[in-house]
C-alpha positions in Angstrom: 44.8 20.8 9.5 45.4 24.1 8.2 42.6 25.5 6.6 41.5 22.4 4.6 39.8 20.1 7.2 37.2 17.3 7.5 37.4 17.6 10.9 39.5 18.5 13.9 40.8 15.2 15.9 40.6 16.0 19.7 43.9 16.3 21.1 44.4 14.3 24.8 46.4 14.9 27.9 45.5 18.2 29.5 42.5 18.7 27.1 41.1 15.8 28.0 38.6 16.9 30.1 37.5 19.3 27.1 37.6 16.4 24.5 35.1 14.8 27.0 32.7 17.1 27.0 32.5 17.7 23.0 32.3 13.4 23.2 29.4 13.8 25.4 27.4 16.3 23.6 27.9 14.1 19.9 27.2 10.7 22.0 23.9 12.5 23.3 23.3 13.9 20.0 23.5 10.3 18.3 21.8 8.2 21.0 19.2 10.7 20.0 17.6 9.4 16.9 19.3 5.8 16.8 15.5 4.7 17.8 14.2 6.4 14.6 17.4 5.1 12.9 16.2 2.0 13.2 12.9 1.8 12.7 13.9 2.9 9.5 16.5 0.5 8.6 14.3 -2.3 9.6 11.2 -1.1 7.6 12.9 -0.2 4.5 16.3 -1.3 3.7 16.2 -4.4 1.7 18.9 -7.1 1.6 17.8 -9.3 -1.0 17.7 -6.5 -3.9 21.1 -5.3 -2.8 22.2 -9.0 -3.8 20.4 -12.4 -3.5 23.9 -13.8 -2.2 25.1 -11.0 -0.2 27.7 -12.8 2.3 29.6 -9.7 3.3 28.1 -6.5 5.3 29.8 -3.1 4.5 29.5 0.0 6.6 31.7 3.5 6.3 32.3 5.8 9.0 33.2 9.1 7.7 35.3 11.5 9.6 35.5 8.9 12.7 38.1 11.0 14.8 39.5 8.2 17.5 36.3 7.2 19.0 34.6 6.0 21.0 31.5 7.4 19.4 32.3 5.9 16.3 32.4 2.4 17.9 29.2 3.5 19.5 27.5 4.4 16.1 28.6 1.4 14.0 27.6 -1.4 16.6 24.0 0.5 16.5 23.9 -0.1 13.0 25.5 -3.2 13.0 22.8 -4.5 15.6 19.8 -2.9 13.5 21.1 -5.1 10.1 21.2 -8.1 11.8 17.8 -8.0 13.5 17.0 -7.2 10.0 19.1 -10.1 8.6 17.5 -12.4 10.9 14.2 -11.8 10.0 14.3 -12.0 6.1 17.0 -15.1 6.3 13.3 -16.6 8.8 11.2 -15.8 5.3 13.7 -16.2 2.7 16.5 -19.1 2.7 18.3 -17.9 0.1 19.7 -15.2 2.7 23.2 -16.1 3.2 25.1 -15.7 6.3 26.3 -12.6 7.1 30.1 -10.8 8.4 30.3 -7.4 8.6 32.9 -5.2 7.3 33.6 -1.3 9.0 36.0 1.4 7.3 36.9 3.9 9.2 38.1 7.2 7.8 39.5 10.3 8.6 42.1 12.7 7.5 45.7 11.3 7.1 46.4 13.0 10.7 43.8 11.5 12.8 45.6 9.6 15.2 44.3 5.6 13.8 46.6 4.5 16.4 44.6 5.7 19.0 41.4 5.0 17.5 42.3 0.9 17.3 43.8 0.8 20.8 40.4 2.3 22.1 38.5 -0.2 19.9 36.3 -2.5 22.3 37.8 -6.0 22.8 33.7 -7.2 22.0 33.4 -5.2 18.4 36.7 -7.5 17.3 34.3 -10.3 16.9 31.7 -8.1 15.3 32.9 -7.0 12.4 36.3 -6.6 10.4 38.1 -3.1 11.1 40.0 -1.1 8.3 41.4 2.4 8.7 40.8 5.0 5.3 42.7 7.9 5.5 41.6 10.5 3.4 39.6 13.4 2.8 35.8 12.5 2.7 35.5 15.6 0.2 36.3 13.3 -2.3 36.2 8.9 -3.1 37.9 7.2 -0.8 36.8 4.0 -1.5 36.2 1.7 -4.4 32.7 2.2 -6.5 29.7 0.3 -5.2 31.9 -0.9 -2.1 29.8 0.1 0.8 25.9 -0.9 1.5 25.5 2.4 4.9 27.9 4.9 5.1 27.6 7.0 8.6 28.8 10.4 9.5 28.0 12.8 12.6 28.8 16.2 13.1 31.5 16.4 10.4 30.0 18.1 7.3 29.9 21.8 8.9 33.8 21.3 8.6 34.4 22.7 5.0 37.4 21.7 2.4 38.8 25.0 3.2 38.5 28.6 4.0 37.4 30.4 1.3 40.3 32.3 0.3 38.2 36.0 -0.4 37.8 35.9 3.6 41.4 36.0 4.2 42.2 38.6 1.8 42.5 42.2 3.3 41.3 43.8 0.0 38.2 41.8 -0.2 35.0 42.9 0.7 34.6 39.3 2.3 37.6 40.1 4.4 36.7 38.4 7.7 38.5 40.7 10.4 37.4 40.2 13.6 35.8 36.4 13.6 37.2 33.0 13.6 34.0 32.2 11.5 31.1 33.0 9.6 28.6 34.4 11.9 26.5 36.2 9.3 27.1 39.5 10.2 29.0 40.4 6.8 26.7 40.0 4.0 30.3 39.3 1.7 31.9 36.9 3.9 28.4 34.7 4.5 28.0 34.5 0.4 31.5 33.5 0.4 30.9 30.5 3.1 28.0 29.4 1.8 29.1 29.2 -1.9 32.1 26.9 -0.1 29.4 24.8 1.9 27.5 24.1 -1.6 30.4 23.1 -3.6 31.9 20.9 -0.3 28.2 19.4 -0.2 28.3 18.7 -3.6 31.3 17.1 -4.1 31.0 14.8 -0.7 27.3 13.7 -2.0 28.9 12.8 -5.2 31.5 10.7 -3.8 29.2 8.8 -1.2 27.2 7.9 -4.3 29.3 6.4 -6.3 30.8 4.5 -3.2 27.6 3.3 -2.2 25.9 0.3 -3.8 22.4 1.0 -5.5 20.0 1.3 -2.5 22.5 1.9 0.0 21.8 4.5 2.7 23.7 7.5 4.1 22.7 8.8 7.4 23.5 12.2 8.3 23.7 13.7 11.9 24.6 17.4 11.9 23.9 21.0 13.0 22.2 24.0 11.3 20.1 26.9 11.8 17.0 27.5 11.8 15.8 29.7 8.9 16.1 33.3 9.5 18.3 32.9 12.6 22.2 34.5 12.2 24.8 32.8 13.5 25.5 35.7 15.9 22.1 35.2 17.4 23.5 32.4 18.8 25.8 31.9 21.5 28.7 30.2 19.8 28.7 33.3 17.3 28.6 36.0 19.6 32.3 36.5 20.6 34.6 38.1 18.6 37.9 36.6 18.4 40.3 37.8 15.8 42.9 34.6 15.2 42.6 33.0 12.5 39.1 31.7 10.2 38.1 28.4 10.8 36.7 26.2 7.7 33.5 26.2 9.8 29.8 26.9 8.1 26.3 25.8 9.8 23.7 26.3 6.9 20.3 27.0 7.5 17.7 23.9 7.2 17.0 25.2 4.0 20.1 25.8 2.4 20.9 22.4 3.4 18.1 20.8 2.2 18.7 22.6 -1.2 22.7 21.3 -1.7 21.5 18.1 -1.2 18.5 17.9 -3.4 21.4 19.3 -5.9 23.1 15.4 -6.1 20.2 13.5 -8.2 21.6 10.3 -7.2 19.9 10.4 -3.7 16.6 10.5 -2.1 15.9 12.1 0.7 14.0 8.9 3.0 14.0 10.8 6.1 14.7 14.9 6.8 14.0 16.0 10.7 14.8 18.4 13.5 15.4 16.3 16.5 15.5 17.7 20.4 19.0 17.2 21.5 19.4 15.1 24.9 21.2 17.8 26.3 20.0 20.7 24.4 17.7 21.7 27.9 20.9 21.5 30.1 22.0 25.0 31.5 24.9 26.3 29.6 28.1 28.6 31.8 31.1 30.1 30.9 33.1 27.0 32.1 31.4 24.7 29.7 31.5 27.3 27.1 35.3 27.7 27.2 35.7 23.7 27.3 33.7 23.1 24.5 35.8 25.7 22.3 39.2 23.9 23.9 38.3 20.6 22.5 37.1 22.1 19.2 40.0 24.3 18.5 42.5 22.6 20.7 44.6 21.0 17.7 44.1 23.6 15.0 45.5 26.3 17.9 48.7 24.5 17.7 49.3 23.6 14.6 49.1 27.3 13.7 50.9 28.2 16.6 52.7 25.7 18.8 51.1 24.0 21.5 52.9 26.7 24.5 49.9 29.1 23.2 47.0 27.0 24.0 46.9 27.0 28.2 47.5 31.0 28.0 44.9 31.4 25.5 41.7 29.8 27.0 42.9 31.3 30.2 42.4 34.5 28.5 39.4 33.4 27.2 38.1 32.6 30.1 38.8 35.6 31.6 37.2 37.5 28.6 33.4 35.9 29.8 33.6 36.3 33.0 34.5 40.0 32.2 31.8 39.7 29.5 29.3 37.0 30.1 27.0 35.6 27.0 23.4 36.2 28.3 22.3 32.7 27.3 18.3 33.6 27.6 18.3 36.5 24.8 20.5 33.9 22.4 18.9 31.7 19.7 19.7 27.5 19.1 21.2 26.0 16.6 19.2 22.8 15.4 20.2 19.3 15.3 19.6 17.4 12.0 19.2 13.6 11.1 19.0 12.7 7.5 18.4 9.4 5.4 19.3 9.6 2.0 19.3 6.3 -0.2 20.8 6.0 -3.0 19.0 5.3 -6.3 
């Protein structure tokens, strides 16, 4: 991905250890609120009004990467329907049996191979496996095709860079940061004009895939209101590269992109305590995280001898200058419902 993205797959062999640890954090992240997850599903999501006959299950992962917590996230739902299934075919017979059908999308270059080969032997007799490429900024399936669609940690990944941050007779010129980090009044307008448009235009898609009274659940990060990026510790070094197609809104500006798409309502809207968000941060974990984030876009830009010397650098960078963890500020983590009318 160049500077249009959905999101970055991990890259393996020696970043593998990286690619763990970003795994980790999104696992934790999602095992998080799957309780709330489905207490909601159960209470509210209605089989019989999506269709008296409905034979056929349908469930979209959007930007899946290669697992394996895609696998983890679908079987959750999965397992929530059909407790759900159970109970209203126990008080209704005109419930039909019911299979499951999962795409699973991602950009053209996410490595599908990978993803099916990593597929647990027991989801095979779940549910019915398809691979979508394609941009989620935009349909990728058919209209009315899909009764949940899923996505987690994905829609901070914009469509692009906005293209007044790369120029060096812009006021939004972005020098000396990979990303938006709020300290250039020019280049934040610029990201979060991007953010609203991408919002809009992946809301209006998931819409018109989703059948009337379908549900979208959204797992993501954002800031609080009235805290910079720069206050936190992932937008505190400067490193002058390239820009990423990276914004984290804050809650509010989120919450106003989405009330933007009419064909939704918001069923659920919470800040949740990540698992892991008490768990001492270092350097080490710092730079490892940032290696399986930027791993594959580092190459692609400019060839894969690069990427050993440059987090070596970059290590060396803060242990020379450490981040001071206790004076930064936290991102949040978000979980949204969002049905659709």
């Amino acid at each position: 991905m160049s500077t249009s993205s959905q999101s970055y797959p991990m890259s393996g062999g020696d970043d593998q250890h990286s690619y763990i640890h970003n795994s980790s954090y999104q696992k934790a992240g999602i095992d998080g609120v799957q309780e709330k997850a489905r207490q909601y599903i159960l209470e509210n999501l209605d089989l019989l009004n999506m269709n008296p006959n409905l034979s056929t299950f349908t469930i979209a992962d959007f930007g899946c990467s290669i697992g394996p917590n895609t696998f983890h996230a679908i079987q959750y739902i999965i397992d929530i329907v059909k407790l759900k299934h159970l109970k209203e075919s126990q008080e209704d017979s005109r419930v039909a049996p019911l299979e499951f059908q999962v795409y699973f999308n991602d950009l053209p270059n996410n490595d599908f191979n990978t993803l099916f080969r990593t597929q647990p032997p027991s989801s095979k007799q779940e549910y019915f496996s398809v691979g979508v490429p394609g941009s989620f900024y935009g349909r990728v399936l058919p209209r009315n095709s899909i009764h949940i669609g899923n996505t987690s940690f994905t829609t901070h990944w914009l469509s692009k860079v906005p293209e007044e941050v790369c120029d060096k007779n812009s006021l939004a010129w972005n020098k000396n940061y990979i990303h938006c980090n709020n300290l250039i009044e020019e280049v934040t307008e610029a990201y979060k004009v991007q953010f609203e448009k991408d919002m809009g235009v992946f809301l209006k898609a998931r819409a018109e895939e989703l059948v009337p009274g379908g549900l979208m659940i959204t797992l993501g990060q954002c800031l609080p209101d009235g805290v910079a990026m720069y206050e936190t510790w992932s937008g505190s070094k400067k490193i002058e590269m390239f820009n990423l197609p990276v914004y984290f809104p804050q809650v509010s500006e989120l919450k106003g992109a989405i009330e933007q798409n009419k064909r939704f309502t918001i069923e659920m809207m919470e800040i949740v305590s990540h698992p892991l968000e008490a768990v001492q941060l270092s350097n080490n974990f710092i730079t490892s995280m940032y290696r399986a984030i930027l791993s594959t876009v580092i190459e692609r830009h400019f060839g894969g001898s690069v990427v050993d010397e440059l987090f070596r650098q970059f290590a060396k960078k803060l242990s020379e200058h450490p981040i001071d963890f206790e004076k930064c500020k936290k991102q949040m983590v978000y979980h949204i419902v969002l049905k659709r009318k």
